[in-house]
PDB file of N, CA, C and O in Angstrom:
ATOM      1  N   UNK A   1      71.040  91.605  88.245  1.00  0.00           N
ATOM      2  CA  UNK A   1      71.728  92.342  89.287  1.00  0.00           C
ATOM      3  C   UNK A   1      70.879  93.568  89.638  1.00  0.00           C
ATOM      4  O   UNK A   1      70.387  94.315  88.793  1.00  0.00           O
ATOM      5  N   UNK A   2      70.789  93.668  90.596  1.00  0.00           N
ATOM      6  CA  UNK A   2      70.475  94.964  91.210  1.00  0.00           C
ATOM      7  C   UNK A   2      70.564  96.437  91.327  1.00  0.00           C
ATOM      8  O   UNK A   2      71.725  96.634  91.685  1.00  0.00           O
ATOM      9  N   UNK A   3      70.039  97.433  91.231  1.00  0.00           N
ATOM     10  CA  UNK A   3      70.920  98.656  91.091  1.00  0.00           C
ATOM     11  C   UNK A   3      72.058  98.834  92.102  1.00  0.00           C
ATOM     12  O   UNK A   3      73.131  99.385  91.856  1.00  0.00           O
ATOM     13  N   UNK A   4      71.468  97.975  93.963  1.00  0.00           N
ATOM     14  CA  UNK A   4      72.070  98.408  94.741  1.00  0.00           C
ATOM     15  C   UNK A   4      73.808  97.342  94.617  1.00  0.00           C
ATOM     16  O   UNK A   4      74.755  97.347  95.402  1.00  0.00           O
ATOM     17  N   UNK A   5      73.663  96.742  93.624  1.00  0.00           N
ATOM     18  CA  UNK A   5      74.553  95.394  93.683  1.00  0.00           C
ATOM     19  C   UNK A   5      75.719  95.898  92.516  1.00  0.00           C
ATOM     20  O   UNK A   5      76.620  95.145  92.145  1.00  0.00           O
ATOM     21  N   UNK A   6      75.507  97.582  91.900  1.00  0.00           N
ATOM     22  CA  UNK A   6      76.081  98.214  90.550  1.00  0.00           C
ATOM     23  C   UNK A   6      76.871  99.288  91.033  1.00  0.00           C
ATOM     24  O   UNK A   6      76.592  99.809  92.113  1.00  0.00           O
ATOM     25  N   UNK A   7      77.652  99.602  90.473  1.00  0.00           N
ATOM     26  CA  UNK A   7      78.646 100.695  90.842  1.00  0.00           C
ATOM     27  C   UNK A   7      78.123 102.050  90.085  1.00  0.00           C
ATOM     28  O   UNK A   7      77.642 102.193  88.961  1.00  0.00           O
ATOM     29  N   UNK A   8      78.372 102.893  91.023  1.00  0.00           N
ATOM     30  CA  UNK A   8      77.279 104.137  90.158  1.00  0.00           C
ATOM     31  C   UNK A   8      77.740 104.548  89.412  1.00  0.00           C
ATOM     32  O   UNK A   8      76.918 104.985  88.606  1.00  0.00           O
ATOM     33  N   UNK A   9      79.263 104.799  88.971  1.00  0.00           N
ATOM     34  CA  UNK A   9      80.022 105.247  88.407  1.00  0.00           C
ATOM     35  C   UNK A   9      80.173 104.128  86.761  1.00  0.00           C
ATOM     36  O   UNK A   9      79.765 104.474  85.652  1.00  0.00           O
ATOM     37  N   UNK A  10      80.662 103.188  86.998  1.00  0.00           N
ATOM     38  CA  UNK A  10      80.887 102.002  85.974  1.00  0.00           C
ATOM     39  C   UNK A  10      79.687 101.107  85.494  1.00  0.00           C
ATOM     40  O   UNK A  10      79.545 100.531  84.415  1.00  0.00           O
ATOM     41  N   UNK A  11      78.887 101.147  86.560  1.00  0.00           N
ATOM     42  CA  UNK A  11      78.070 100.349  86.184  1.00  0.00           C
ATOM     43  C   UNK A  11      77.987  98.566  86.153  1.00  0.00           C
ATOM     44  O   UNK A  11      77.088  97.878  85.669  1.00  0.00           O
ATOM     45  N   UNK A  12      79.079  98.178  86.752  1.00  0.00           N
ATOM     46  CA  UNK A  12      80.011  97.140  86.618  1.00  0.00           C
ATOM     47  C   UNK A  12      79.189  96.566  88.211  1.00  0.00           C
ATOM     48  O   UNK A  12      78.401  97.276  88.835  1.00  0.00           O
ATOM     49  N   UNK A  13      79.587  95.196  88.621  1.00  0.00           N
ATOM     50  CA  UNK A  13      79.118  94.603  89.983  1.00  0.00           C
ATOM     51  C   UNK A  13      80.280  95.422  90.653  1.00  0.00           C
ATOM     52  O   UNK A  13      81.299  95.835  90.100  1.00  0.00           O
ATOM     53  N   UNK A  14      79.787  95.610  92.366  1.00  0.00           N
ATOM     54  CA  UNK A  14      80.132  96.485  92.970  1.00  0.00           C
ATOM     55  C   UNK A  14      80.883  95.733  94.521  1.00  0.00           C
ATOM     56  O   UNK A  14      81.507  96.411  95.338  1.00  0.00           O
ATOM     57  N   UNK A  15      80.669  94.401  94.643  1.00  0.00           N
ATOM     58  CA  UNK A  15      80.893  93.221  95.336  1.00  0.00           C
ATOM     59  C   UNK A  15      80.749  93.948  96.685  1.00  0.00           C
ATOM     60  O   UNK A  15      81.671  93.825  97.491  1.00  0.00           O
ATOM     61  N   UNK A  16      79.507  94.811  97.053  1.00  0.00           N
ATOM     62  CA  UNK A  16      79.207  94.592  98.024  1.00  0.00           C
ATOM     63  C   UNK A  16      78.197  93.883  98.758  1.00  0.00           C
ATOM     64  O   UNK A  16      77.077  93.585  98.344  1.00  0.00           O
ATOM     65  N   UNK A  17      78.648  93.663  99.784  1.00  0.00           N
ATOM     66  CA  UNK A  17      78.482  92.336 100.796  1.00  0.00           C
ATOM     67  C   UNK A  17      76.917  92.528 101.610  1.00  0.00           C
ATOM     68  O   UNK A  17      76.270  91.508 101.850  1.00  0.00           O
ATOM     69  N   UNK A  18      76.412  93.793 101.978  1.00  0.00           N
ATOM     70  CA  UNK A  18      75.390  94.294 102.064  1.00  0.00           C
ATOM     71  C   UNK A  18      74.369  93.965 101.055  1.00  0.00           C
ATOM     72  O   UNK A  18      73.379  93.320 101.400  1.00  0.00           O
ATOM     73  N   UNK A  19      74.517  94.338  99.886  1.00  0.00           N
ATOM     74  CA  UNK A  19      73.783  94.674  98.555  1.00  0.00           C
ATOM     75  C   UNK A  19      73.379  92.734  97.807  1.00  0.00           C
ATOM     76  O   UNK A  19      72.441  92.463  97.058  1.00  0.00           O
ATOM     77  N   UNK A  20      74.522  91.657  98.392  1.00  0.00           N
ATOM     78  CA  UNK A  20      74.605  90.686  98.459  1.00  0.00           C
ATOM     79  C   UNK A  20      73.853  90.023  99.218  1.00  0.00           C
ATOM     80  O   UNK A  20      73.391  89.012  98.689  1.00  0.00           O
ATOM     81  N   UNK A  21      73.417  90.301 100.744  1.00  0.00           N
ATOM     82  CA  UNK A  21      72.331  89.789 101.530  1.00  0.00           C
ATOM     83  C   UNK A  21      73.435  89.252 103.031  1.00  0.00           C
ATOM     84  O   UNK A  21      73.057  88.405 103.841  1.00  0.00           O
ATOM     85  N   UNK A  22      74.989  90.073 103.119  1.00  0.00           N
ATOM     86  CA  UNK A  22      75.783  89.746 104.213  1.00  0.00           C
ATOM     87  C   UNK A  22      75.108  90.110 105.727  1.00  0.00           C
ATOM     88  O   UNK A  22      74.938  91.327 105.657  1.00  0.00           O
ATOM     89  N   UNK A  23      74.695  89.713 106.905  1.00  0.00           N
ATOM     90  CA  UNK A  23      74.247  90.212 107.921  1.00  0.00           C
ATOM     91  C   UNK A  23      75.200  90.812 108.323  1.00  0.00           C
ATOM     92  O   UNK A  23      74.637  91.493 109.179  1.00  0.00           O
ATOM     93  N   UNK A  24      76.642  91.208 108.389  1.00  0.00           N
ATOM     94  CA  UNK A  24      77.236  92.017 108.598  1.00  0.00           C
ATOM     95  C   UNK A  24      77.788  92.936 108.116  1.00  0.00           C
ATOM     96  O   UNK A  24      78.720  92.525 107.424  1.00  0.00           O
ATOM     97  N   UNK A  25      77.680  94.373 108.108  1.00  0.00           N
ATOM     98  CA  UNK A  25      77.948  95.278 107.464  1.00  0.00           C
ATOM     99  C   UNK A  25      79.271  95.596 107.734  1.00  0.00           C
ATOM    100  O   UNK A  25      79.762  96.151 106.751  1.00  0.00           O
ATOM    101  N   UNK A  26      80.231  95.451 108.858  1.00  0.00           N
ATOM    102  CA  UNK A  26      81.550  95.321 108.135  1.00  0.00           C
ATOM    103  C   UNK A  26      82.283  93.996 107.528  1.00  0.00           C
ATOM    104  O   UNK A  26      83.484  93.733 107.602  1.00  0.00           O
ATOM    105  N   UNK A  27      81.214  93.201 106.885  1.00  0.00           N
ATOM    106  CA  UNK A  27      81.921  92.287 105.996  1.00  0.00           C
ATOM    107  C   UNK A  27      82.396  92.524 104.507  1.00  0.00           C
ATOM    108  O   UNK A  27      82.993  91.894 103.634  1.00  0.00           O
ATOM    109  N   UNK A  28      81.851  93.689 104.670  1.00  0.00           N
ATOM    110  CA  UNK A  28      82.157  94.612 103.167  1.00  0.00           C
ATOM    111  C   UNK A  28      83.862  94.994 103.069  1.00  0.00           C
ATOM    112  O   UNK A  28      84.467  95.552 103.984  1.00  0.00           O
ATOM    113  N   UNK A  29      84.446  94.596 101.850  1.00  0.00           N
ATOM    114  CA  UNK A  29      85.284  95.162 101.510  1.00  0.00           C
ATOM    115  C   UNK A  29      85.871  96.790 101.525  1.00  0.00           C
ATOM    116  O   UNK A  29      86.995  97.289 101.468  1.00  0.00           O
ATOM    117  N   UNK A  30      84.785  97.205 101.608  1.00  0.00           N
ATOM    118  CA  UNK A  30      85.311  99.059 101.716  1.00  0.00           C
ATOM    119  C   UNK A  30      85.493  99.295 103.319  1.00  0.00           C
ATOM    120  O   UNK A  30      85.916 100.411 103.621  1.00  0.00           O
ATOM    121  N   UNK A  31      85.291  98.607 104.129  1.00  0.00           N
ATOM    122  CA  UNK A  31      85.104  98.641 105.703  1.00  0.00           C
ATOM    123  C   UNK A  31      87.132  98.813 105.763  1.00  0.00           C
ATOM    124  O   UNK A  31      87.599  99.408 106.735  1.00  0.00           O
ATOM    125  N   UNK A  32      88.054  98.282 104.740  1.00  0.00           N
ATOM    126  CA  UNK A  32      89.133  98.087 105.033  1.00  0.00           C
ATOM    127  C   UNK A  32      89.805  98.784 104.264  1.00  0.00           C
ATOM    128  O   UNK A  32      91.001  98.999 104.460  1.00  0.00           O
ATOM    129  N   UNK A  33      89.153  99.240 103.281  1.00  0.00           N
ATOM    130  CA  UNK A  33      89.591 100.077 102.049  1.00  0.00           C
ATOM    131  C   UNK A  33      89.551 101.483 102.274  1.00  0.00           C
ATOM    132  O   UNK A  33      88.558 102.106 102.649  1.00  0.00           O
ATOM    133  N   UNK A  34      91.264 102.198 101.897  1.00  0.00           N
ATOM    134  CA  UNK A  34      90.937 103.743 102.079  1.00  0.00           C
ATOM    135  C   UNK A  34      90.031 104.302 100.264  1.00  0.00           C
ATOM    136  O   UNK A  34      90.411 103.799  99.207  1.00  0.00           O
ATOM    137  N   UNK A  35      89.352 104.928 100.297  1.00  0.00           N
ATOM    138  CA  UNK A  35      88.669 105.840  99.381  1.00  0.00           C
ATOM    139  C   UNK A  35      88.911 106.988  99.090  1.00  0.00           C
ATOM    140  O   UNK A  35      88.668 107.961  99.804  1.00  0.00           O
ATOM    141  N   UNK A  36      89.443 107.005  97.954  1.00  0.00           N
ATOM    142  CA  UNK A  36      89.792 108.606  97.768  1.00  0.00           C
ATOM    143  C   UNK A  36      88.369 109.681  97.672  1.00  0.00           C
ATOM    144  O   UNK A  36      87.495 109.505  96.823  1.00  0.00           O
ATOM    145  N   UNK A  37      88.335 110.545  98.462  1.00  0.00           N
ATOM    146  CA  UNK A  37      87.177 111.475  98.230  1.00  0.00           C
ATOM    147  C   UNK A  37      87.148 112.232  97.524  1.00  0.00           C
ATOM    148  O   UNK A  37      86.116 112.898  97.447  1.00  0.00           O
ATOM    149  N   UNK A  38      88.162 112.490  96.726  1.00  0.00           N
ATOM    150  CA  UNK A  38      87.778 112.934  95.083  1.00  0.00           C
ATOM    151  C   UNK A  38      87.093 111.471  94.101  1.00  0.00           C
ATOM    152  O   UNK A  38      86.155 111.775  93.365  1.00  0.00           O
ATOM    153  N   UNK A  39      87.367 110.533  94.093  1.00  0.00           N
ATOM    154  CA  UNK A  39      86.516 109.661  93.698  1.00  0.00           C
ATOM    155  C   UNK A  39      84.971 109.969  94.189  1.00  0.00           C
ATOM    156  O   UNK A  39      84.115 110.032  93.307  1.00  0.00           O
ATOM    157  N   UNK A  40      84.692 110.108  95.178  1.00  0.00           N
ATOM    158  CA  UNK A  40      83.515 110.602  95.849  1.00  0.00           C
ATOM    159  C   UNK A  40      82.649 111.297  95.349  1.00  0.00           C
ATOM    160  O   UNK A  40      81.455 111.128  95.106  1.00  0.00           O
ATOM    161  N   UNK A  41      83.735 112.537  95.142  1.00  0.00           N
ATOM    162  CA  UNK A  41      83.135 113.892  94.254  1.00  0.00           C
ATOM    163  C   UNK A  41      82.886 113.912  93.148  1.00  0.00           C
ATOM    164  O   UNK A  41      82.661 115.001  92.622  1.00  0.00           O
ATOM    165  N   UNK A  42      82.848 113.008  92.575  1.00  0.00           N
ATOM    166  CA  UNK A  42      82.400 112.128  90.918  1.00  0.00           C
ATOM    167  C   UNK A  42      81.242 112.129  91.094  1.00  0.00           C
ATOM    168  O   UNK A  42      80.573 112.641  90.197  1.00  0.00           O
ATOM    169  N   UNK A  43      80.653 111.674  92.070  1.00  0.00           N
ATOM    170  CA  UNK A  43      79.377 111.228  91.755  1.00  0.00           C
ATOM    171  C   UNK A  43      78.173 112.507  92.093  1.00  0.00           C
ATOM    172  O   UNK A  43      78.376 113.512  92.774  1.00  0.00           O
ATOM    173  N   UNK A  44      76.969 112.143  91.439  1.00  0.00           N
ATOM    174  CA  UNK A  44      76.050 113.281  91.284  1.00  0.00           C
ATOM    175  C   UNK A  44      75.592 113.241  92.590  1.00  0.00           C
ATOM    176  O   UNK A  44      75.741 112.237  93.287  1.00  0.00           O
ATOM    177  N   UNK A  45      75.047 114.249  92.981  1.00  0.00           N
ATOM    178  CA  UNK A  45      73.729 114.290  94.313  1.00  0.00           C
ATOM    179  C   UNK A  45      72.843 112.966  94.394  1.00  0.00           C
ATOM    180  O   UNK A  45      72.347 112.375  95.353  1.00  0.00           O
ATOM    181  N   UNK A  46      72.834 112.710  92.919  1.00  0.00           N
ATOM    182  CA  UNK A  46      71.095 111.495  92.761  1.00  0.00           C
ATOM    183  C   UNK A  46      72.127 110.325  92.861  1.00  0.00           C
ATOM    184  O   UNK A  46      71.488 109.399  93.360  1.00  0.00           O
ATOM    185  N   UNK A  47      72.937 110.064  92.717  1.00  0.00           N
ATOM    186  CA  UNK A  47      73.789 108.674  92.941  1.00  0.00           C
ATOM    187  C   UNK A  47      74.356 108.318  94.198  1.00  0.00           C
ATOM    188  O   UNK A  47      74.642 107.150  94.460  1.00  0.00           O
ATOM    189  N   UNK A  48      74.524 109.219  94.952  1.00  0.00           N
ATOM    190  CA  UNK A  48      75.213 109.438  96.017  1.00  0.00           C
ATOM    191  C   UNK A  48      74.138 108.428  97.626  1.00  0.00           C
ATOM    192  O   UNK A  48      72.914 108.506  97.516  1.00  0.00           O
ATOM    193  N   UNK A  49      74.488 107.913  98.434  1.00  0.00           N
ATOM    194  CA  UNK A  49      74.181 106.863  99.315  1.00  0.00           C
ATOM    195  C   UNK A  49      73.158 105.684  98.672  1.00  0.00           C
ATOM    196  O   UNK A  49      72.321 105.222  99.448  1.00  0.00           O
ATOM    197  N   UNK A  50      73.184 105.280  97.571  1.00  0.00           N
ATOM    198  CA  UNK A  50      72.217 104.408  96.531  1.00  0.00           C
ATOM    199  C   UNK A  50      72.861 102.885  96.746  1.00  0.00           C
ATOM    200  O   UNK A  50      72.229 101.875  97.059  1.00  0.00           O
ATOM    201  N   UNK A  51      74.139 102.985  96.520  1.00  0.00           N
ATOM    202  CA  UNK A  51      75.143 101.537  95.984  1.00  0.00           C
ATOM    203  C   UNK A  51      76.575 102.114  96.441  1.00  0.00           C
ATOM    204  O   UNK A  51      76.899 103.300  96.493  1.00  0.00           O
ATOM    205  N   UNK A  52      77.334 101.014  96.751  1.00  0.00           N
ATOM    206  CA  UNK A  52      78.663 100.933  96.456  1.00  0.00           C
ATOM    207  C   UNK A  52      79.357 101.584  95.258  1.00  0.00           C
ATOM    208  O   UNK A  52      78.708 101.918  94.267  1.00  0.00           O
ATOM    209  N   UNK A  53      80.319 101.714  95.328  1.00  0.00           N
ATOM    210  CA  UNK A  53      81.445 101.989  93.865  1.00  0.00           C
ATOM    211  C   UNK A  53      81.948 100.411  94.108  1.00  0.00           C
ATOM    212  O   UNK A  53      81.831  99.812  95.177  1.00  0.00           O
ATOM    213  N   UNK A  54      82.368 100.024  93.229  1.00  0.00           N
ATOM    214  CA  UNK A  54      83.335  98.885  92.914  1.00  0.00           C
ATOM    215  C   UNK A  54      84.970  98.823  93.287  1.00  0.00           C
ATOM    216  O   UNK A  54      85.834  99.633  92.953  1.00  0.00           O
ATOM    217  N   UNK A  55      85.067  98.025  93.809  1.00  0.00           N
ATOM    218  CA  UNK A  55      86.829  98.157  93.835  1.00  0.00           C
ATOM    219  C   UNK A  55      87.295  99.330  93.138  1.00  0.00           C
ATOM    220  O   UNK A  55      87.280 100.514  93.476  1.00  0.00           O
ATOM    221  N   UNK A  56      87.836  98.587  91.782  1.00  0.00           N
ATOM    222  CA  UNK A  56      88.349  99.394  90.682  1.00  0.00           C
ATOM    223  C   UNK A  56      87.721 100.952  90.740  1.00  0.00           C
ATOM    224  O   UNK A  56      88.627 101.734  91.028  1.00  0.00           O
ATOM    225  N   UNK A  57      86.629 101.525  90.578  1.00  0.00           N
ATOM    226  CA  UNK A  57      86.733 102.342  90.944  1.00  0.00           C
ATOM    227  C   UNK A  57      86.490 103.170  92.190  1.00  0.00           C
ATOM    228  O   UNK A  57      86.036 104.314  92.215  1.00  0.00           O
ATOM    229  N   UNK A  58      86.767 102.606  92.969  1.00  0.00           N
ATOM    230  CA  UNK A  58      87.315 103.026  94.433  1.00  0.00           C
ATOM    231  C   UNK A  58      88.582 103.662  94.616  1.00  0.00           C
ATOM    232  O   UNK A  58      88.920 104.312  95.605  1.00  0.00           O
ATOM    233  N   UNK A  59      89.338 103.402  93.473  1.00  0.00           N
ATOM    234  CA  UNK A  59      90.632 102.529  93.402  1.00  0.00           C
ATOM    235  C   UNK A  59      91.728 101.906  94.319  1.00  0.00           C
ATOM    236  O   UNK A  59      92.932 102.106  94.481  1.00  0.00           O
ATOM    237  N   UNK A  60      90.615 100.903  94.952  1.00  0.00           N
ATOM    238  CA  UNK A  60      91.151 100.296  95.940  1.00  0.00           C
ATOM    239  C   UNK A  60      92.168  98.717  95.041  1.00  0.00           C
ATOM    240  O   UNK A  60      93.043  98.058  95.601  1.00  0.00           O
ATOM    241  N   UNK A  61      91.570  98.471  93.333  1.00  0.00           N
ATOM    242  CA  UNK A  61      92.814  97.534  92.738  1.00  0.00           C
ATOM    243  C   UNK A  61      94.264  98.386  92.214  1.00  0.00           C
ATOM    244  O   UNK A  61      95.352  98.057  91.742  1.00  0.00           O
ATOM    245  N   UNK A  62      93.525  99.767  92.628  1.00  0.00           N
ATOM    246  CA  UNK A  62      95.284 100.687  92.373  1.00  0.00           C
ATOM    247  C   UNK A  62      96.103 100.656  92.783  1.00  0.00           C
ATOM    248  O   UNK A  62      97.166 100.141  92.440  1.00  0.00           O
ATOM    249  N   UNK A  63      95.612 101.588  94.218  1.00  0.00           N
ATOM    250  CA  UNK A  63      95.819 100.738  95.154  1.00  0.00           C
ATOM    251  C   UNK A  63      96.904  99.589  95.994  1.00  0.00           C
ATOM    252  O   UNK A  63      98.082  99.516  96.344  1.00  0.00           O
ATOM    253  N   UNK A  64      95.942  98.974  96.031  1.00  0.00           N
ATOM    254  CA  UNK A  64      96.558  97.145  96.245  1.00  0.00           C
ATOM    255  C   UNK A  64      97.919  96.977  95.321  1.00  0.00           C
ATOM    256  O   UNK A  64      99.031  96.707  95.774  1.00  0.00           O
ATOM    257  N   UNK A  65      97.589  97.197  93.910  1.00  0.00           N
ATOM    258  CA  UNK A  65      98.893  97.238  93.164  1.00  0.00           C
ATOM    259  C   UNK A  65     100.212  98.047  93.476  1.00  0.00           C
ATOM    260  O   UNK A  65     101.244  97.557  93.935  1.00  0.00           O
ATOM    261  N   UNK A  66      99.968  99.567  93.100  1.00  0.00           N
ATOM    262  CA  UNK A  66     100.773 100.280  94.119  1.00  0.00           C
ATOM    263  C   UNK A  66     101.491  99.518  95.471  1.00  0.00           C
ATOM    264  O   UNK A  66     102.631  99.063  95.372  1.00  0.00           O
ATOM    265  N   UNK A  67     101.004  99.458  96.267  1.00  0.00           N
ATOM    266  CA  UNK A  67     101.578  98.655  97.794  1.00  0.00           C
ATOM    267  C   UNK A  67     102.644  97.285  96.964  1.00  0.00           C
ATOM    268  O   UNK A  67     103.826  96.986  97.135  1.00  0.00           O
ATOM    269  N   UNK A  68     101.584  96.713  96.059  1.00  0.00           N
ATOM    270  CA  UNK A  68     102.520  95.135  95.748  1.00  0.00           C
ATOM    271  C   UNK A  68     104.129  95.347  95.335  1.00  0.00           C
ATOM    272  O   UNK A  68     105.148  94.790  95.743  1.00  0.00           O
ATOM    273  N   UNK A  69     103.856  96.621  94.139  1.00  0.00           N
ATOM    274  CA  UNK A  69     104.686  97.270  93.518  1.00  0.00           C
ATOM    275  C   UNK A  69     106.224  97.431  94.845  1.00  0.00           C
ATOM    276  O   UNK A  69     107.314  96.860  94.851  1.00  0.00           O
ATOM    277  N   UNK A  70     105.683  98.344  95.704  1.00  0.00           N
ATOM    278  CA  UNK A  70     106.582  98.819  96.499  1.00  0.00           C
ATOM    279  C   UNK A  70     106.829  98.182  97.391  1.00  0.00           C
ATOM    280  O   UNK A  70     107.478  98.826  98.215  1.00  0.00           O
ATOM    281  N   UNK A  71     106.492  96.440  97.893  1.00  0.00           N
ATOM    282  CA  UNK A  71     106.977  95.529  98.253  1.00  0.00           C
ATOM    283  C   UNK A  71     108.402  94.687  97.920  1.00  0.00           C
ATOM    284  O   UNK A  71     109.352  94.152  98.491  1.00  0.00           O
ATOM    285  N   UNK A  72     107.806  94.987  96.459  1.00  0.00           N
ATOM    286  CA  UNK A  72     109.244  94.061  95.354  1.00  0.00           C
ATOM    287  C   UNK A  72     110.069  95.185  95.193  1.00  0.00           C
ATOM    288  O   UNK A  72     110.585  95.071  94.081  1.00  0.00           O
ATOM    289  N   UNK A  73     110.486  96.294  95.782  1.00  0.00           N
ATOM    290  CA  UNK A  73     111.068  97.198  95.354  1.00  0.00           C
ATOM    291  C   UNK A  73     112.656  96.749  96.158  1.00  0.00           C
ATOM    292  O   UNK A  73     113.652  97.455  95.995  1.00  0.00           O
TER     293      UNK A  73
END
């Protein structure tokens, strides 16, 4: 895997679609995903426009859960 294919934070695959070889750049999952920008502010100066974050820590599987949660409510 790639650095650009790693989450800067986790280190974990980052499933972006870019970093994958997608010709479209809003085929990426974060194109639909809100991001918390304190998640953002995690990351150093030197990590920062390199790679994706990953879902999870995006916490865009929080998230998603949250919403499911308050569906069945």
């Amino acid at each position: 895997m790639s650095p650009a294919q790693r989450c800067p934070l986790c280190g974990q695959g980052n499933a972006c679609a870019l970093a994958d070889g997608a010709p479209d750049i809003q085929a990426c999952w974060c194109f639909a995903a809100p991001i918390d920008p304190a998640v953002l502010e995690r990351l150093t100066p030197e990590q920062r426009d390199l790679a994706c974050l990953c879902p999870a820590c995006a916490g865009v599987v929080e998230a998603a859960e949250r919403e499911r949660r308050s569906e069945q409510d």
